[in-house]
N, C-alpha and C positions, 0 to 999 in steps of 0.2 A: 504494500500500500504506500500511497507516492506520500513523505510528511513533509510541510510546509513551516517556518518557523519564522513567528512573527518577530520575535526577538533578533534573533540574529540578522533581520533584516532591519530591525531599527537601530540596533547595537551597531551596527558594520558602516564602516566609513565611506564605502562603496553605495550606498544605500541611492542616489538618483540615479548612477548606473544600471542599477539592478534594476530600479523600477523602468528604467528603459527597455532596458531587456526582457522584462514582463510585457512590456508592450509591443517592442517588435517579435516577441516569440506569438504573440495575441494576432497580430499581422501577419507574419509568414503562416501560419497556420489557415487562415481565413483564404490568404494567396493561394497558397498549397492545393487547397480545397476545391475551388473555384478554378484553378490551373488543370485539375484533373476530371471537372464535369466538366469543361469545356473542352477538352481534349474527348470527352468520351461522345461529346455532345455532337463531336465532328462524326460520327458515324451515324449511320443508317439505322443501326440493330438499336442503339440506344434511344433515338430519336422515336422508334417505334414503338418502344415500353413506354417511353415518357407519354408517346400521344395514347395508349392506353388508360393511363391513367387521366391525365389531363392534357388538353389538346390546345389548351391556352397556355400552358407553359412552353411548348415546343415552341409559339408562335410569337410568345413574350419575350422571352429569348434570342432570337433570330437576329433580331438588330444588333443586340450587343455583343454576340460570335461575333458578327461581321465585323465589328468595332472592337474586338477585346484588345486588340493592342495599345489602342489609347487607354484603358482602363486600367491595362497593366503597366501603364507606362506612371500612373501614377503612385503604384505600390513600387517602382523601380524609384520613382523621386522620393523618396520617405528612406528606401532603403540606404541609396546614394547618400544622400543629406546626412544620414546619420551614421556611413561608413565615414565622411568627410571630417564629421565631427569628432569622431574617434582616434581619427591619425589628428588632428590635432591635437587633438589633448593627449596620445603618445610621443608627441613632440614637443609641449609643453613639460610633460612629467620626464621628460630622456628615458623612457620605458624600454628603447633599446639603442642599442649603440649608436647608431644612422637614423639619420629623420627617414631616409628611405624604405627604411626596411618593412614598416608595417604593412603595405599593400602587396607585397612579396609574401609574410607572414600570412596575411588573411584575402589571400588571394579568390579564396571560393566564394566569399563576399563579394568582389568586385565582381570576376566571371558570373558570379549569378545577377547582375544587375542588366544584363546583357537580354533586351528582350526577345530575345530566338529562346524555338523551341528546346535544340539542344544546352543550350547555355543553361534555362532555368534549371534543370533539376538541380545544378550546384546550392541553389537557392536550402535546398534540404540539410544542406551542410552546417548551415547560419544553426538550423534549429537544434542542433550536437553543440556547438561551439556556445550556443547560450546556455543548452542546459550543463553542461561539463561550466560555465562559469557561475551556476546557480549552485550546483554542486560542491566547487570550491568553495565559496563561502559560506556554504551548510544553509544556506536558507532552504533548499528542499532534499531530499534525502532519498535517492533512487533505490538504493541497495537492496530494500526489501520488494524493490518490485518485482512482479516475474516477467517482465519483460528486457529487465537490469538482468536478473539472472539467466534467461535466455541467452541472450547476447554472451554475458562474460563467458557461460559455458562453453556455447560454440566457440565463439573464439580462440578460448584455450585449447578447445579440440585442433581447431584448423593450424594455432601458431605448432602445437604439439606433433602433427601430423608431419606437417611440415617440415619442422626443425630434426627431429627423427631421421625423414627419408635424408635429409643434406648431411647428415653427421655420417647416416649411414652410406651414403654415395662415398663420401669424405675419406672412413677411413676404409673404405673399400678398395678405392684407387690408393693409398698407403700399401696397403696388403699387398695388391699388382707388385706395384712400383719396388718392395722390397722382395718380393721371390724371383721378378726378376735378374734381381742381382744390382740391388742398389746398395751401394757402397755407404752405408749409412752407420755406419760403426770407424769409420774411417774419418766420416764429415764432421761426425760429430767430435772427434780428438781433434781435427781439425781446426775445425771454424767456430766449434763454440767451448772448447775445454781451450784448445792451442792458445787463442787470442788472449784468453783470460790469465794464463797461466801465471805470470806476472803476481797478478793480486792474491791467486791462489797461494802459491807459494811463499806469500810474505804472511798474508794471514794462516796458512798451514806452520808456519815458523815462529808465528807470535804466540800461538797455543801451544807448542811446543815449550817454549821459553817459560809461557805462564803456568804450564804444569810442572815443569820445573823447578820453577821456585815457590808454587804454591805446596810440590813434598817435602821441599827443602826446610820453609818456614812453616809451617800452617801444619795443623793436628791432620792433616791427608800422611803427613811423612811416618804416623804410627802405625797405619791403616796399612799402606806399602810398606813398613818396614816386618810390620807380623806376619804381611800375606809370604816375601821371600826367607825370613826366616824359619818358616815354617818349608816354604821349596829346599831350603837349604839344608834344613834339617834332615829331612827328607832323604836328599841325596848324599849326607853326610854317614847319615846311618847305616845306608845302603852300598857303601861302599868298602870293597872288601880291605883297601888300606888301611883305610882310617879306624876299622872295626879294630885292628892289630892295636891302636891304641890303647884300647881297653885293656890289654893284659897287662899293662902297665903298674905296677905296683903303687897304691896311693894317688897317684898323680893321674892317672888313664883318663878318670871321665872328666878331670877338671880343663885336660888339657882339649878332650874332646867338645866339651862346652865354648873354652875358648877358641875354640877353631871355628865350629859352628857358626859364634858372634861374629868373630873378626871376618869371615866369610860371607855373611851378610850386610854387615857394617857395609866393606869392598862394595858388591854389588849394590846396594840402596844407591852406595854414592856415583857410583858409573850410573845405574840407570838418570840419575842426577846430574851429570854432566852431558851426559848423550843429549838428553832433552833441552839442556841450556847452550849448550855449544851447536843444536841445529840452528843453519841458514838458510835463506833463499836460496845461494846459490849452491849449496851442499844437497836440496832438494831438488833442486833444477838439472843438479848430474847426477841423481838418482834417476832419475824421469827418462834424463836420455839417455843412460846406459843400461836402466833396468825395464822400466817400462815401456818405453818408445822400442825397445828391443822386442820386447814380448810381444806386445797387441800387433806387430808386423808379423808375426811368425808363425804365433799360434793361431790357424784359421779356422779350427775344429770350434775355438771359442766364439770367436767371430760369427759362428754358423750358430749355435748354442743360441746366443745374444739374440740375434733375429728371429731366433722361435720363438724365445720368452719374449720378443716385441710384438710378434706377430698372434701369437695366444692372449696377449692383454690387449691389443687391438682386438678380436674375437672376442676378448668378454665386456667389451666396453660397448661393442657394437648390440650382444645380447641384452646386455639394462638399458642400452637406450631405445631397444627397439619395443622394449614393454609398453604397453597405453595404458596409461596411468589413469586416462581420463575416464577409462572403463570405470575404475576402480572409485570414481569418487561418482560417476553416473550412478551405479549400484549403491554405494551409501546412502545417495539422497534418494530414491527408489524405495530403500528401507526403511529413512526417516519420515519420508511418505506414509507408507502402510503404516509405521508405528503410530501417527497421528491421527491417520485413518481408524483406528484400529481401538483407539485410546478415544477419539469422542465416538463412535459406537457403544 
């Protein structure tokens, strides 16, 4: 049900626009009307119902068909006039950057002032653009209508339909283009890792550093220090030299404990310097002599790559190919019956 609010139309600063707009929507509707009995009036078949019913209408009428273009010429001067006045006062207000631009913007306004047959129906347009500005200011309230909700459904049907088939054409032609034998594990080290590498590698180097000295300083260095004494211990224990210590009289496991410690001391503090002493350019001839090596050579992964590209294209293609709008048609279907259902 359409709701109308008198407040917000006295509240709102806009307030003699609006009621302009009440009044040309009062007009174009009246136009509209009269646009389309006269159109039906130019036939035969209509003219013949009408002289059924009354045969003084058919005849009442006759002058002014012949004339309607003067009469429509005056619903064209009302509109013009007050297309005029509009770009002034968005000229006045700088509503947009160029004084030019408003009749560019509301173009369907002017083409509909055009009084040719094909021109008018633009006319139809004015009456969206007023009600979408009655809307905006909340003085009437479409939402709950079913003709608002017609409309928005379909429409999400048709952009959903739509956007679907082109995603799914989209990565369709992806799919082609890499079983082909599109080199796209290549382009990508290329043109969009290659280029970058720079920042990569300076911020790969800073996190380095920062982890570095965040074990060094910071309660992370207990954390890392238990997890490799414990690797150490580990390997310490299990190792058939060091086990010979133990038979050591008095001294065996103290000296094994000592080893232990000082054995993880050593490593906390390398893994500590390893992380502070990385650079950019120390990463940079990793890259070309470890990795720029590899991703050329190993093509078997190369091939790997493009499947797992190729299978998440394939399941991105199946969620988008779902109709969702099935899914929410059916809900209101049911919220239907439920209400149906509920005042029985």
């Amino acid at each position: 049900m359409l709701k109308f609010s008198y407040s917000k139309l006295k509240s709102s600063h806009e307030g003699p626009w609006i009621i302009v707009d009440l009044l040309m929507l009062g007009l174009l509707l009246i136009n509209l009307v009269w646009l389309l009995f006269d159109s039906l009036y130019a036939t035969q078949a209509f003219k013949t119902m009408l002289s059924s019913i009354n045969l003084g209408i058919v005849e009442g009428y006759a002058p002014i068909h012949d004339n309607f273009t003067l009469y429509d010429l005056a619903f064209v001067g009302i509109f013009l006039s007050e297309f005029c006045v509009r770009w002034l006062a968005s000229i006045l207000r700088k509503t947009y950057m160029r004084w030019y631009f408003f009749p560019f913007i509301h173009w369907y306004d002017l083409v509909g002032c055009i009084p040719l047959g094909g021109a008018r129906i633009f006319r139809f347009l004015r009456v969206f653009s007023i009600l979408y500005r009655l809307q905006k200011y909340q003085i009437i309230d479409l939402r709950n209508t079913a003709i608002y909700r017609f409309i928005v459904f379909y429409y999400d049907v048709f952009v959903e339909e739509l956007s679907d088939r082109i995603v799914v054409k989209v990565l369709s032609d992806a799919q082609k283009d890499i079983a082909a034998g599109s080199p796209l594990i290549e382009d990508i080290s290329q043109q969009v890792i290659g280029t970058r590498l720079p920042v990569l590698t300076q911020w790969l180097s800073s996190v380095m550093v920062h982890i570095g000295e965040s074990i060094e300083h910071n309660n992370h260095s207990e954390s890392v220090r238990s997890h490799v004494q414990k690797s150490v211990g580990k390997a310490v224990r299990n190792n058939s030299q060091v086990s010979i210590l133990k038979l050591v009289p008095m001294l065996g496991s103290t000296i094994e404990k000592t080893l232990e410690q000082s054995v993880t001391d050593i490593v906390t503090q390398s893994i500590i310097n390893l992380l502070k002493d990385i650079t950019p350019e120390k990463i940079d001839d990793f890259v070309e002599h470890g990795l720029g090596r590899f991703s050329n050579e190993d093509n078997m992964l190369d091939q790997e790559v493009l499947l797992i590209v190729n299978e998440c294209l394939e399941l991105v293609k199946q969620h988008v190919s779902q109709q969702r709008w099935k899914d929410s048609f059916d809900a209101q279907h049911t919220a239907q019956k439920t209400e149906i259902n509920e005042s029985t």
